[in-house]
NUPA-525823 format. One record per atom (N, C-alpha, C, O, CB): residue in three letters; y, z, x. Coordinates in steps of 0.05 Angstrom, whole numbers. Glycine has a CB too. Layout:
! NUPA-525823
<node res="ALA" yy="Y" zz="Z" xx="X"/>
...
! end
This chain:
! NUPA-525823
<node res="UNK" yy="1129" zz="4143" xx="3368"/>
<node res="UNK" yy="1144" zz="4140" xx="3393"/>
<node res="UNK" yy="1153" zz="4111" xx="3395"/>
<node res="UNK" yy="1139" zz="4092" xx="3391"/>
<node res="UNK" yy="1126" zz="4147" xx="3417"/>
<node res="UNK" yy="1180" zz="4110" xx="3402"/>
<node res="UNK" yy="1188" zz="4076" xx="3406"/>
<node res="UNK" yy="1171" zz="4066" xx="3435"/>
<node res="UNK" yy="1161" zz="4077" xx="3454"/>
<node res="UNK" yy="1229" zz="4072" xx="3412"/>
<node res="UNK" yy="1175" zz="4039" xx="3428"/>
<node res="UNK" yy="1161" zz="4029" xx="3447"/>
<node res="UNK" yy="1177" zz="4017" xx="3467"/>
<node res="UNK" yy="1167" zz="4007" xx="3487"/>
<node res="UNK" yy="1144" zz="4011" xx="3439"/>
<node res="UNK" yy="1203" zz="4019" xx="3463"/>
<node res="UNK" yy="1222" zz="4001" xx="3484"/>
<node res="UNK" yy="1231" zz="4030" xx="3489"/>
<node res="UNK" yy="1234" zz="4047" xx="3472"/>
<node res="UNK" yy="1249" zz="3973" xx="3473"/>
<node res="UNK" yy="1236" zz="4032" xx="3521"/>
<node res="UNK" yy="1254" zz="4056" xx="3529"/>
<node res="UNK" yy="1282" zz="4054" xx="3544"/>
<node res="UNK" yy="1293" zz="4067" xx="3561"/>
<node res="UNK" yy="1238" zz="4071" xx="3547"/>
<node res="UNK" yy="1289" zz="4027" xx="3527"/>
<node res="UNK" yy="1313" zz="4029" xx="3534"/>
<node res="UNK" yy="1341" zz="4048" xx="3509"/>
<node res="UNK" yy="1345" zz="4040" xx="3486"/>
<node res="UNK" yy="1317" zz="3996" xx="3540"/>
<node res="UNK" yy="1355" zz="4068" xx="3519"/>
<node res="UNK" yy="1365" zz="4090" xx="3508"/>
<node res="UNK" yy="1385" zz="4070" xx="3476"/>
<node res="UNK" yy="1395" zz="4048" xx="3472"/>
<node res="UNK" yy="1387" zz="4111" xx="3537"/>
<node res="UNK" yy="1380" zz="4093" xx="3463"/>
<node res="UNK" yy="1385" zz="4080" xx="3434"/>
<node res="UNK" yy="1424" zz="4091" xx="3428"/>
<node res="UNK" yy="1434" zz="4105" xx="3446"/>
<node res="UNK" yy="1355" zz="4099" xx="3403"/>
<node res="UNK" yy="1435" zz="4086" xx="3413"/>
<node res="UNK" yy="1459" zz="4095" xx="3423"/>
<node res="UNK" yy="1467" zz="4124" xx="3415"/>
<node res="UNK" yy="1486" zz="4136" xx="3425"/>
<node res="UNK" yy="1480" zz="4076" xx="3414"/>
<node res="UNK" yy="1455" zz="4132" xx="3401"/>
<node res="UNK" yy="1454" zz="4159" xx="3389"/>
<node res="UNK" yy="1438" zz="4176" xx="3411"/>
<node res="UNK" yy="1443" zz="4200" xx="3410"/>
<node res="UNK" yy="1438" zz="4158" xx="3360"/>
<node res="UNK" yy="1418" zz="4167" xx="3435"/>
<node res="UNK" yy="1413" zz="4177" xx="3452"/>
<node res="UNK" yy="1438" zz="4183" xx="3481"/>
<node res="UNK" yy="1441" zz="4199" xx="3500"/>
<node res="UNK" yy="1391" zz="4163" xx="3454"/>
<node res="UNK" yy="1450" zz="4160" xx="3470"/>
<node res="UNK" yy="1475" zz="4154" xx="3501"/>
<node res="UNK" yy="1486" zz="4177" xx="3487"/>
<node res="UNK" yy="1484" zz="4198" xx="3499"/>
<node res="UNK" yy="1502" zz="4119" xx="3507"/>
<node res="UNK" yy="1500" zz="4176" xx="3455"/>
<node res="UNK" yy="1521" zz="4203" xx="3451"/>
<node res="UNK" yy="1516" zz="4226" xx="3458"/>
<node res="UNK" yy="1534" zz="4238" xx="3468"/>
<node res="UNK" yy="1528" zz="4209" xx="3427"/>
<node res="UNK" yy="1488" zz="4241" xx="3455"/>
<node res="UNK" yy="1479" zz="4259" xx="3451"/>
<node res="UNK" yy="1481" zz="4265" xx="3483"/>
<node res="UNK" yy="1489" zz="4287" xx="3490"/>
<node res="UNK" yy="1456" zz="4259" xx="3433"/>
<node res="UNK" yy="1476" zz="4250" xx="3499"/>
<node res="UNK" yy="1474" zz="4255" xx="3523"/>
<node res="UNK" yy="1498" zz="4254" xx="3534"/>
<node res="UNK" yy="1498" zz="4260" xx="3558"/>
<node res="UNK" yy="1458" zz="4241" xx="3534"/>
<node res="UNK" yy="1526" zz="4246" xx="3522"/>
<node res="UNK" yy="1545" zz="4251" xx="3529"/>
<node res="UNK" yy="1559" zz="4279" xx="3516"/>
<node res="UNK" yy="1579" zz="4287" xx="3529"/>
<node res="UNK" yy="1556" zz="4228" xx="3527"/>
<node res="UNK" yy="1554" zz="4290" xx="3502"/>
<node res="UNK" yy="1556" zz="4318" xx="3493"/>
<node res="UNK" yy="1546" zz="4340" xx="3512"/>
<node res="UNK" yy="1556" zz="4361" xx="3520"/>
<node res="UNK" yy="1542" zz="4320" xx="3469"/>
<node res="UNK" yy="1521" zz="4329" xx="3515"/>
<node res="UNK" yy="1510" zz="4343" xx="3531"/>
<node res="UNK" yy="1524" zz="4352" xx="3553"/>
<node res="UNK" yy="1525" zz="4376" xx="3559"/>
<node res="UNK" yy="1491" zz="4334" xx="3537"/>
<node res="UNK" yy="1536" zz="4331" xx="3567"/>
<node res="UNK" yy="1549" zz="4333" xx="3599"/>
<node res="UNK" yy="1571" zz="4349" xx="3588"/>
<node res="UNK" yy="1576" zz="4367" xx="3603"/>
<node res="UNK" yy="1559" zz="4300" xx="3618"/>
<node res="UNK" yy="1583" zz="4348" xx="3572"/>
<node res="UNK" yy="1616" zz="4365" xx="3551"/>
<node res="UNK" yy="1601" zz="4392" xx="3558"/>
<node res="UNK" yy="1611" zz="4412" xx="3568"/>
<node res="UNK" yy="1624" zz="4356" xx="3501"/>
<node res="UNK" yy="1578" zz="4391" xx="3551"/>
<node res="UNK" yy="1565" zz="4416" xx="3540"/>
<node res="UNK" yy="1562" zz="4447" xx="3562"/>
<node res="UNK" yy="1567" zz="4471" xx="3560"/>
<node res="UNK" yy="1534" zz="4405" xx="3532"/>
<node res="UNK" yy="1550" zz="4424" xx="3588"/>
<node res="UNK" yy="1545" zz="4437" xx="3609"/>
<node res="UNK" yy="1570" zz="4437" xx="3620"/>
<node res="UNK" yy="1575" zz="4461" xx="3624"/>
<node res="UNK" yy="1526" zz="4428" xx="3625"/>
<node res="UNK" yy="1591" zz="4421" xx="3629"/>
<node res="UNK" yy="1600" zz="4427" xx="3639"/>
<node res="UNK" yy="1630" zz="4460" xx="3629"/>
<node res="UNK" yy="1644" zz="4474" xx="3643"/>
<node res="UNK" yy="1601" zz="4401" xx="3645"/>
<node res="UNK" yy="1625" zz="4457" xx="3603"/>
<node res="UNK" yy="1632" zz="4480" xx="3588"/>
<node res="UNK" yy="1617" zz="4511" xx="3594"/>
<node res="UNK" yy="1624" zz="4535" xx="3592"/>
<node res="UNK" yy="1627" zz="4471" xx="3558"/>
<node res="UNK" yy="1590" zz="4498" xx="3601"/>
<node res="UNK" yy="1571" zz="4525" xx="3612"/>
<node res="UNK" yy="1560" zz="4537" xx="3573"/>
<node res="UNK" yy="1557" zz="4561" xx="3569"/>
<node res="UNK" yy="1601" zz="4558" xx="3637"/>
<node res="UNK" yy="1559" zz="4526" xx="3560"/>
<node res="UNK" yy="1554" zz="4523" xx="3535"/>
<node res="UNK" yy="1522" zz="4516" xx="3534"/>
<node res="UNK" yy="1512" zz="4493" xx="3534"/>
<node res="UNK" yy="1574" zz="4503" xx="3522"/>
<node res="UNK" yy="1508" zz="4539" xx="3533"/>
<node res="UNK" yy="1482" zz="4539" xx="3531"/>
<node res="UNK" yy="1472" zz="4531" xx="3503"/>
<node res="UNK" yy="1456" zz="4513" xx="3496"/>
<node res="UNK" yy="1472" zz="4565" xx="3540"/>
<node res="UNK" yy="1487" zz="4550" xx="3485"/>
<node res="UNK" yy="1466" zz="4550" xx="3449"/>
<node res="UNK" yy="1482" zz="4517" xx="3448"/>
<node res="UNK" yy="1462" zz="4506" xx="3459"/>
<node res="UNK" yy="1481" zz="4586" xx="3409"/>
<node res="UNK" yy="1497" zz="4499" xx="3444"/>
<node res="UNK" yy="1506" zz="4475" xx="3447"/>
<node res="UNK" yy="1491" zz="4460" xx="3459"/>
<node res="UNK" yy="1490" zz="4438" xx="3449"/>
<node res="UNK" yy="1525" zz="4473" xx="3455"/>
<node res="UNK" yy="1474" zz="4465" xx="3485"/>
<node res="UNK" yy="1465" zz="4440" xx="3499"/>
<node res="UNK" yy="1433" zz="4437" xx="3490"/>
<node res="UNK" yy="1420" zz="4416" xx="3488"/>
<node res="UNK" yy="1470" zz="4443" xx="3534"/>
<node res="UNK" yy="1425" zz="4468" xx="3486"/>
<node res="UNK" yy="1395" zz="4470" xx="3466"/>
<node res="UNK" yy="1398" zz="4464" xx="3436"/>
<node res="UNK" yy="1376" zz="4464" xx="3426"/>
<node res="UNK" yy="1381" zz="4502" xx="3466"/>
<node res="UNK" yy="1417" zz="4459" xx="3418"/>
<node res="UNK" yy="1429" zz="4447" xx="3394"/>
<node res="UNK" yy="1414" zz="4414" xx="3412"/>
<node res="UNK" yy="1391" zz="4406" xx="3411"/>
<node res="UNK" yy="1473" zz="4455" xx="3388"/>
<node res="UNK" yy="1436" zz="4401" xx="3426"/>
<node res="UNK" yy="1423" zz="4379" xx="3431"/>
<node res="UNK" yy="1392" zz="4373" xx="3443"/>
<node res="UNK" yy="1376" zz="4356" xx="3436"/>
<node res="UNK" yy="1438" zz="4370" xx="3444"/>
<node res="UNK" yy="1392" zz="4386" xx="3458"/>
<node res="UNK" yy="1359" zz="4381" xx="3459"/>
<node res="UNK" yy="1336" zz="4382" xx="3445"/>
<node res="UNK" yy="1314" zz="4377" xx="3453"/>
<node res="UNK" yy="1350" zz="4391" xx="3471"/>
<node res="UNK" yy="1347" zz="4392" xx="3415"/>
<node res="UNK" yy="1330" zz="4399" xx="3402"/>
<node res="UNK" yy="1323" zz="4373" xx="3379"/>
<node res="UNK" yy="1302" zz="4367" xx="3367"/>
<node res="UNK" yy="1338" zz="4426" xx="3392"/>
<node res="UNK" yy="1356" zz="4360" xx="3379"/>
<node res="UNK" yy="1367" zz="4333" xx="3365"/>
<node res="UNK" yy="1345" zz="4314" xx="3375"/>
<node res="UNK" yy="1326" zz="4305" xx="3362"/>
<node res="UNK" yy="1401" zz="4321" xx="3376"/>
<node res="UNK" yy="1354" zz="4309" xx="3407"/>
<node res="UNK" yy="1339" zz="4295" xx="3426"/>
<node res="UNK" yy="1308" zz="4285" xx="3416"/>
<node res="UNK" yy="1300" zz="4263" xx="3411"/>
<node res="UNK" yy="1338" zz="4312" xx="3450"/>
<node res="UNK" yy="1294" zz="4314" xx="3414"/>
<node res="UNK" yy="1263" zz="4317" xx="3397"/>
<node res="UNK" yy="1265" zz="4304" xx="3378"/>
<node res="UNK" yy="1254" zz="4283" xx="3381"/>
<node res="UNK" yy="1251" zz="4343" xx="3386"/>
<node res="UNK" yy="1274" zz="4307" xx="3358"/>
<node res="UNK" yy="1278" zz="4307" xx="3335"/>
<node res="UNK" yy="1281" zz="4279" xx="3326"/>
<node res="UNK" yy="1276" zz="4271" xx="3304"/>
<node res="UNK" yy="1297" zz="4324" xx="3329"/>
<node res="UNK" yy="1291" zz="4260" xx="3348"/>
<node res="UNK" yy="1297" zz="4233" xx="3344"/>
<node res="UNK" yy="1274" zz="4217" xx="3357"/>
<node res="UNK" yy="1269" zz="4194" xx="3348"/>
<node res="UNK" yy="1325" zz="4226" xx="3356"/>
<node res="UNK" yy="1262" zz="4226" xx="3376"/>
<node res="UNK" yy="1240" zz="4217" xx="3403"/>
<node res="UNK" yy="1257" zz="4207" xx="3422"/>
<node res="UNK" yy="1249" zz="4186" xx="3433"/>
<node res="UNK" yy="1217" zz="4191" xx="3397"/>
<node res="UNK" yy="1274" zz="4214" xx="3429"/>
<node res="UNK" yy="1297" zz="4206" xx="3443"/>
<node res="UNK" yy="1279" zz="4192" xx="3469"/>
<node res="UNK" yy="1255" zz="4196" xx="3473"/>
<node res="UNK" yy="1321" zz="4233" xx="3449"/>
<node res="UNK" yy="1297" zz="4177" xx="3486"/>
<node res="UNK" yy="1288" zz="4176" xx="3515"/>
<node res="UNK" yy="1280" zz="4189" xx="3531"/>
<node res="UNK" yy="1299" zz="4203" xx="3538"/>
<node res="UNK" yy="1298" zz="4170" xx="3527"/>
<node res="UNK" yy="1258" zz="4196" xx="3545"/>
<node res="UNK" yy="1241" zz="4204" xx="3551"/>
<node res="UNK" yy="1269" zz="4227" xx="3583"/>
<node res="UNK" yy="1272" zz="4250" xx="3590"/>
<node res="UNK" yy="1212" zz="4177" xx="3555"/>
<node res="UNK" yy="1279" zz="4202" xx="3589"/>
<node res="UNK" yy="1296" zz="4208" xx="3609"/>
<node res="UNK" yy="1321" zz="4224" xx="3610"/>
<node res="UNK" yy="1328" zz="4241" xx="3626"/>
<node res="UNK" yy="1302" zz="4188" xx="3616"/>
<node res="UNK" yy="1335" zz="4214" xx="3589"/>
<node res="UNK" yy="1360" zz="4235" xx="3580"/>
<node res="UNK" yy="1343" zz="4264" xx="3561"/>
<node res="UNK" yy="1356" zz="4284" xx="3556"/>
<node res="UNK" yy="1387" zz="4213" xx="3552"/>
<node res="UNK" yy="1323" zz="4262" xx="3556"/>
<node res="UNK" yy="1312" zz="4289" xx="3551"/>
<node res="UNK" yy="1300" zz="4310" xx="3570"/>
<node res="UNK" yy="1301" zz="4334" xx="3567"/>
<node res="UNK" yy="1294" zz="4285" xx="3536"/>
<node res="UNK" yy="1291" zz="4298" xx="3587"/>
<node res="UNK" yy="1290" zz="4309" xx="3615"/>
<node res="UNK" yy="1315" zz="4323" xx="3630"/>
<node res="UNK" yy="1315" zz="4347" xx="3636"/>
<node res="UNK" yy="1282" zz="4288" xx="3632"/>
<node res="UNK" yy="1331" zz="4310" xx="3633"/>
<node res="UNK" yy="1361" zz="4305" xx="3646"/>
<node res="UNK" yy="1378" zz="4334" xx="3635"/>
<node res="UNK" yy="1389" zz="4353" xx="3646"/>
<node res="UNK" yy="1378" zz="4271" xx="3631"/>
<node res="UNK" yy="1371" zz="4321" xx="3597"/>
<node res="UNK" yy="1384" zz="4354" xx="3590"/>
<node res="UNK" yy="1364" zz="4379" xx="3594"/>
<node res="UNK" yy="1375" zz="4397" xx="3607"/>
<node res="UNK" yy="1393" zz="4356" xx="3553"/>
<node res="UNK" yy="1342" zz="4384" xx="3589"/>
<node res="UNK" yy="1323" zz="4394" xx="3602"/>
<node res="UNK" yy="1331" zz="4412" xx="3625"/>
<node res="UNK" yy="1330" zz="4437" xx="3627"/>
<node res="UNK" yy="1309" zz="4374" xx="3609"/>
<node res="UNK" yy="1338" zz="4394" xx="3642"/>
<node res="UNK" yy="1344" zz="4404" xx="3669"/>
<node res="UNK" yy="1372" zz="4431" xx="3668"/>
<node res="UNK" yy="1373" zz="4455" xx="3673"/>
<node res="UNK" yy="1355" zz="4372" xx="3688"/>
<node res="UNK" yy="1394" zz="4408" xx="3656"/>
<node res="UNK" yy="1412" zz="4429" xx="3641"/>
<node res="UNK" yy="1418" zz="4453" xx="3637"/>
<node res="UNK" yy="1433" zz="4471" xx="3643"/>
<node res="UNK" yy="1412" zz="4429" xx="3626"/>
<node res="UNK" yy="1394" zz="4446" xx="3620"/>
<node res="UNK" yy="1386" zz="4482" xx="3611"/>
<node res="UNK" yy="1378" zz="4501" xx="3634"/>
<node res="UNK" yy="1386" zz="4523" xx="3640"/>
<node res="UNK" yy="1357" zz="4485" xx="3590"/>
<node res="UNK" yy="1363" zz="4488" xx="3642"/>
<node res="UNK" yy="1345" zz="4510" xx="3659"/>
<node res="UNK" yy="1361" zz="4519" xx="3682"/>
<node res="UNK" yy="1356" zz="4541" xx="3693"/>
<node res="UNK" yy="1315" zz="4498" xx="3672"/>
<node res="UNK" yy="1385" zz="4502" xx="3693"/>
<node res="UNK" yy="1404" zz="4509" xx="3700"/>
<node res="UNK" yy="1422" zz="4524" xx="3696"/>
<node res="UNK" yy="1426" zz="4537" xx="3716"/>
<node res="UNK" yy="1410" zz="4499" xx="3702"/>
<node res="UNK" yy="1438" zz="4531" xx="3676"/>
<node res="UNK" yy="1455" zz="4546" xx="3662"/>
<node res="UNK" yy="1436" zz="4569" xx="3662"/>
<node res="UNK" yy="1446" zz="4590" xx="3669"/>
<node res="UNK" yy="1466" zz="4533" xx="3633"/>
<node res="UNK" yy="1409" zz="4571" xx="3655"/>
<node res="UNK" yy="1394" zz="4590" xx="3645"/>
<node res="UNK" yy="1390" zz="4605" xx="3675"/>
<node res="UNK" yy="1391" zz="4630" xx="3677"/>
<node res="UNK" yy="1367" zz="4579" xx="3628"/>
<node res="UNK" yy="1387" zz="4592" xx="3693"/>
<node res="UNK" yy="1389" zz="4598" xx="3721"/>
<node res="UNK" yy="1403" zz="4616" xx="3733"/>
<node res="UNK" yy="1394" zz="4633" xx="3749"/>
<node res="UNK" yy="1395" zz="4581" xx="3732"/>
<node res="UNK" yy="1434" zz="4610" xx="3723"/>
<node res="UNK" yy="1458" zz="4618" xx="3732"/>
<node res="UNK" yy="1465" zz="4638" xx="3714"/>
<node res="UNK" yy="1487" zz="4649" xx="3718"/>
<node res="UNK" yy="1476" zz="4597" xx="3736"/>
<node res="UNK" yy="1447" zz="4644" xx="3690"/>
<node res="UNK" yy="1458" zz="4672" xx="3671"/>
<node res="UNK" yy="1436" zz="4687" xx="3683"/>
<node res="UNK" yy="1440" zz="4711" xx="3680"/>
<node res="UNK" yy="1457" zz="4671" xx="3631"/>
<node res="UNK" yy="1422" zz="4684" xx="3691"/>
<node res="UNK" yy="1392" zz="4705" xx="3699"/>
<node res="UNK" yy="1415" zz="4720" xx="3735"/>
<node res="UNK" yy="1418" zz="4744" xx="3740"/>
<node res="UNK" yy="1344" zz="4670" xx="3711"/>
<node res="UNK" yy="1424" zz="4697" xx="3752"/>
<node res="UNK" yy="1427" zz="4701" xx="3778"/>
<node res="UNK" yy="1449" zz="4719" xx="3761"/>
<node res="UNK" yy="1443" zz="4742" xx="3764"/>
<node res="UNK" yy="1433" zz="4675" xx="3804"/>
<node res="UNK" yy="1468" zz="4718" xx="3747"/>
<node res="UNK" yy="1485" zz="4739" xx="3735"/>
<node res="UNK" yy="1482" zz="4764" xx="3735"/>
<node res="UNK" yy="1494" zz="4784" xx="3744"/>
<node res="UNK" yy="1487" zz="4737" xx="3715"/>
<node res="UNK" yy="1462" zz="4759" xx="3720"/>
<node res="UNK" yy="1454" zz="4793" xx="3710"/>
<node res="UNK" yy="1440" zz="4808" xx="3728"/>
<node res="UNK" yy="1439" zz="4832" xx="3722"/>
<node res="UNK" yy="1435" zz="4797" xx="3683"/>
<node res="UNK" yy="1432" zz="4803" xx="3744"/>
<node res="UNK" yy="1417" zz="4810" xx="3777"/>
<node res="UNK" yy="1438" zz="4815" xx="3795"/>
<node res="UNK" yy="1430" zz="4827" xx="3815"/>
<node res="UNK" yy="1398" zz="4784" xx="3792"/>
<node res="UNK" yy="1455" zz="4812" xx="3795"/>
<node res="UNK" yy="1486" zz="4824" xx="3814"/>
<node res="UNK" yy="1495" zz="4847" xx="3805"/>
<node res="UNK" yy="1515" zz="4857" xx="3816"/>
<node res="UNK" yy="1514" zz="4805" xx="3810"/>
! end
C-alpha cells in the first residue's frame, strides 16, 4: 500500500474514464476500471467514488426490471 494518498496520475485517468463511463450508463466499463483501480492500490478515495458508481447504475438496472 502507498503511503502518500495523494492520487497518482494513472489514478486521476482512470477516474476520469470512469465519469465517461457512468455517464454513458456503461456498467461492464466502469467495473473494467474498478478492478484496474485494485489492481494498482489506487486511492483509497477515487475507489470508493467509483464504487459508488456502480452500485448506482446497478441500482437503476435492478429499479428497471421491477417496472
Amino acid at each position: 500500500m502507498r503511503m502518500c494518498m495523494t492520487p497518482s496520475s494513472e489514478d486521476i485517468q482512470l477516474y476520469d474514464e470512469a465519469r465517461k463511463a457512468f455517464k454513458e450508463k456503461n456498467l461492464q466499463r466502469l467495473k473494467e476500471i474498478y478492478n484496474r483501480l485494485l489492481e494498482i492500490d489506487a486511492n483509497p478515495e477515487i475507489v470508493y467514488i467509483v464504487q459508488r458508481m456502480i452500485d448506482e447504475l446497478e441500482g437503476k438496472k435492478e429499479e428497471a426490471r421491477q417496472v
